[in-house]
Legacy VTK file of the C-alpha trace (Angstrom):
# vtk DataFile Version 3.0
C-alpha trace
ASCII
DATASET POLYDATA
POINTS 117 float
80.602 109.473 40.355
80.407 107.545 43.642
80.411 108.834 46.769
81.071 107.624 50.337
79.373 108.780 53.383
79.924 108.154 56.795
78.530 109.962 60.315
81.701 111.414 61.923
80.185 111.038 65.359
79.918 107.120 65.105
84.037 106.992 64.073
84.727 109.256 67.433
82.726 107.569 69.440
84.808 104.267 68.549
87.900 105.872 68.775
87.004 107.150 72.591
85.611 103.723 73.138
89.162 102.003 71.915
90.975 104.633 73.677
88.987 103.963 77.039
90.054 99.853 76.413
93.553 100.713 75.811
93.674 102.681 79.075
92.157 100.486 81.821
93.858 97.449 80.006
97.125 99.619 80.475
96.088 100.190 83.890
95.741 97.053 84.501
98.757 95.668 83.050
101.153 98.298 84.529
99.876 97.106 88.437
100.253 93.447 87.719
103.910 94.175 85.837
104.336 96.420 89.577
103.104 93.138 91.551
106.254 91.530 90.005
108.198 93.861 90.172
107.723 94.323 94.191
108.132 90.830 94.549
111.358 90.621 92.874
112.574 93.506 94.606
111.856 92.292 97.808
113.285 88.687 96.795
116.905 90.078 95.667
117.651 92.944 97.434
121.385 92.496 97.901
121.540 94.350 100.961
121.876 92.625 105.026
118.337 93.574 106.566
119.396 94.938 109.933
115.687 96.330 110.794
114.244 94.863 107.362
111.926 98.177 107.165
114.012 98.900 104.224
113.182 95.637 102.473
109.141 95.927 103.425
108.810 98.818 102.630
110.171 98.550 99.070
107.297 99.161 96.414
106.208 99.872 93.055
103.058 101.802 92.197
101.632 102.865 89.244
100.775 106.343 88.485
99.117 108.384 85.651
101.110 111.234 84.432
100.705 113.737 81.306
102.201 111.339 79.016
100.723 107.832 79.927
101.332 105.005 82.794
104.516 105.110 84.978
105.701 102.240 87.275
107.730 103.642 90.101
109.784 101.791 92.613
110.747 103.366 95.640
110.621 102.355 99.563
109.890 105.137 102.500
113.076 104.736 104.271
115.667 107.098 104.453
118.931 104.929 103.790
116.763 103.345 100.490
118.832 106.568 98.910
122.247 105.769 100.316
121.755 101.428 99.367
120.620 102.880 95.919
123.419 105.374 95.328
126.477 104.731 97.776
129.211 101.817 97.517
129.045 102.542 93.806
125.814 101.121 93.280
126.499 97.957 95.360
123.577 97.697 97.314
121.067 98.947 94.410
117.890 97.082 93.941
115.702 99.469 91.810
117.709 100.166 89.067
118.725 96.280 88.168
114.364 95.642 88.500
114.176 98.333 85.873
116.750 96.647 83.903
115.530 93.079 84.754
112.246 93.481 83.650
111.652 96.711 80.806
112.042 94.014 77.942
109.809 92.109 79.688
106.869 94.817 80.284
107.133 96.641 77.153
106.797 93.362 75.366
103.655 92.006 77.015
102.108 95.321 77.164
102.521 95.561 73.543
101.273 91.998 72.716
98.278 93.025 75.093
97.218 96.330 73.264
97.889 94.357 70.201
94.536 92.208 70.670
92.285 94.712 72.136
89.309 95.126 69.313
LINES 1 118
117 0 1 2 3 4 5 6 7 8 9 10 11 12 13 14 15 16 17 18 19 20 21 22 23 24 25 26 27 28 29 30 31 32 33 34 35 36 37 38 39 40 41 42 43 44 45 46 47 48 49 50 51 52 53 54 55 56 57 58 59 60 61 62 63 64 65 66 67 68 69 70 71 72 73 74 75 76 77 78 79 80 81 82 83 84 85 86 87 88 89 90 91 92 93 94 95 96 97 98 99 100 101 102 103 104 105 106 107 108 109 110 111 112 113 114 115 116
């Protein structure tokens, strides 16, 4: 009867070595999709600047958490809450990115991973 051997260690290693491609090109991919993201923000904010700290200071950055890559968009000024939430969402700017462009990142990303050898 036939057998088949094979050295564990060498099927690891691989899978640590794939695993190591799939996270910088993540990486990677996540802070360009966050370059767009910022732009677009910045772009379409619906908003009247009347200091336009608001508007500069809108950003997304890209974090690692327990569970993968997360893109977050966010500015450091205190009324970025109130244009967000108030006026029944009138002013909002992060929530339509989100919406705008989730198809859009979760497609490429996947088309990415998909030719990583």
């Amino acid at each position: 009867m036939g057998s088949l051997n094979f050295i564990i260690d060498d099927v690891l290693n691989k899978m640590n070595s794939l695993n190591n491609k799939v996270d910088r090109a993540t990486q990677l991919y996540a802070e360009s999709a966050a370059k767009k993201m910022e732009a677009f923000m910045k772009k379409k904010a619906p908003w009247t600047d009347r200091t336009a700290l608001t508007r500069q200071g809108l950003n997304a950055r890209v974090f690692r958490t327990s569970s993968g890559k997360e893109i977050r968009l966010s500015s450091p000024t205190e009324q970025f809450k109130y244009l967000e939430l108030a006026n029944e969402k009138g002013y909002a700017i992060a929530w339509p990115t989100i919406q705008r462009f989730k198809g859009e990142v979760i497609k490429g990303w996947a088309e990415m991973i998909s030719r990583i050898r």
